[in-house]
N, C-alpha and C positions, 0 to 999 in steps of 0.2 A: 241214523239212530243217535237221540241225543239222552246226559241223563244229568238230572237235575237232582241230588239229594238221595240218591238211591230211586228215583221213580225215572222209568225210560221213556222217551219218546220215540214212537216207533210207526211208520207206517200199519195200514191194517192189511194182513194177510188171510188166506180163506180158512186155513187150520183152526183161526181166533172166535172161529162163527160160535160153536157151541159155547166158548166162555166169553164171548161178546155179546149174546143174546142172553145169556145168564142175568148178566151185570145191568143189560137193559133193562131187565123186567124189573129188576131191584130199584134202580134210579125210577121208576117210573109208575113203580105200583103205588107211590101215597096219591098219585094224581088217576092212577085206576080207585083209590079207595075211595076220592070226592065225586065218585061217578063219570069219569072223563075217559072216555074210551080211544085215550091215544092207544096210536100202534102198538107204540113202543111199549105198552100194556103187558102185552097177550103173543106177540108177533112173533111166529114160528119160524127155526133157522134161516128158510128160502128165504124169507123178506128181509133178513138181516142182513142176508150176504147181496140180496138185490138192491138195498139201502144201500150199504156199502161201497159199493161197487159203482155205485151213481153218481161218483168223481170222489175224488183225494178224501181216504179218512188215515186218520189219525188215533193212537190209542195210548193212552198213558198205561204200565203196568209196574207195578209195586210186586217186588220177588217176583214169583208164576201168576197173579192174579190180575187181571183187565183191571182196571181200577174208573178211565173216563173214555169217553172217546170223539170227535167230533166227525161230520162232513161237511165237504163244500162241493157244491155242484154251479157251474158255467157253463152253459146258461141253464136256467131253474127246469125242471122236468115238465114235459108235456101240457100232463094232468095240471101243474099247478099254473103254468104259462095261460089256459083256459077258462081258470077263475080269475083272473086278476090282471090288470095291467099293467101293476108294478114288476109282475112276475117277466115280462118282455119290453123291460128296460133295457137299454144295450148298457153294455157294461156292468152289469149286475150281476155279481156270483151270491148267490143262497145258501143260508147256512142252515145243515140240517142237524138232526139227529145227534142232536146233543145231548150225550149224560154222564152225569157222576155217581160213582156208586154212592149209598148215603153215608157209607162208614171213613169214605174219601172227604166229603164234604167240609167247607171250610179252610181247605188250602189253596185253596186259589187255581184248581184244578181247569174250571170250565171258562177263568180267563185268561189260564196260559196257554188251552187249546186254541182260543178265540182268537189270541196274537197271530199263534202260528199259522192261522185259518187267513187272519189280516195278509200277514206277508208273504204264503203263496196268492193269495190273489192281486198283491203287487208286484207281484212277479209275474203274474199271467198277463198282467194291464185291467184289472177290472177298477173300476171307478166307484161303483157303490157294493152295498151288500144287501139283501134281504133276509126274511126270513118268516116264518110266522105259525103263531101259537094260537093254545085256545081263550076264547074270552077270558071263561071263567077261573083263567090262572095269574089271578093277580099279583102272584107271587114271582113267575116267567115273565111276566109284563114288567115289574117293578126294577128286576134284574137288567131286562133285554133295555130298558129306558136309562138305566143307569151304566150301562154301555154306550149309550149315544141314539139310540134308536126310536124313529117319530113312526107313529101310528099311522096311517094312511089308508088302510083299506079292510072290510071285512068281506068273508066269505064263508062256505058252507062247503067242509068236505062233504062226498057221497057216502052215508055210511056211518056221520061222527054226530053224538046226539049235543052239541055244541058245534056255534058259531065258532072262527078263526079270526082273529086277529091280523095282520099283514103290517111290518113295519118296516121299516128301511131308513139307512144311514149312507153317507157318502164313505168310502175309503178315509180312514187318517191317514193325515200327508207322513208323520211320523211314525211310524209299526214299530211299538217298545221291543226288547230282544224280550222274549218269554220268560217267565222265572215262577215261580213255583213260593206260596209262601212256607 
């Protein structure tokens, strides 16, 4: 556990499901409201804590309240191994289910998870990263590109009334220490 300014960084535990699915639905409903039927929408506690739990997450919380949270998953899941063949690149960890509440927004939340995202995955030995969104979110695209991240591949969840996105980056040789603005 780390703390940065009164916000802690803390692995995710299963207790966090009910105020971790909370906080999802929040970061993610303006992109339910543009008609974009991510999970992270609508996605009922099981799939949170099944998300979750699909390698290392991480949770920012401010006083009692979940605030962000990320995952990384090595090697990428099944399902997405199957669409893509970025997705079974060796050395590839995946970054998922990222969000920030919206009232967090603006402090530098979801690039201080993305460090810490960086440098367990150089600690695991992974080489690049993946990840990937929906087309139509220009605004996750602009973000994920201004990270470092090139476009390579689209695809088609089962279920999602939107194309996917697919981008990947190599590992930075330098992993900044995290920090919070």
């Amino acid at each position: 556990m780390r703390q940065d300014g009164g916000v802690v960084l803390r692995r995710f535990c299963r207790e966090d499901v009910p105020a971790l699915t909370a906080m999802i639905h929040r970061a993610y409903a303006e992109l339910g409201a543009l008609g974009l039927n991510f999970t992270g929408v609508d996605q009922p506690e099981d799939v949170t804590l099944k998300r979750a739990e699909g390698g290392p997450t991480w949770v920012l919380q401010e006083n009692d309240a979940l605030v962000a949270c990320l995952t990384m998953s090595w090697p990428a899941e099944a399902a997405l191994a199957a669409l893509t063949p970025q997705a079974r690149v060796p050395g590839r960890a995946w970054l998922n289910q990222v969000a920030v509440d919206p009232a967090f927004r603006g402090k530098g939340a979801a690039s201080y998870l993305r460090d810490v995202g960086y440098a367990w995955c150089r600690e695991q030995g992974a080489t690049s990263i993946g990840l990937d969104t929906a087309e139509p979110a220009a605004h996750l695209r602009t973000i994920y590109s201004g990270w470092g991240f090139k476009e390579q591949d689209s695809i088609q969840w089962p279920g999602k009334r939107y194309r996917s996105v697919v981008m990947t980056r190599a590992l930075p040789e330098d992993v900044p220490e995290p920090r919070l603005r």
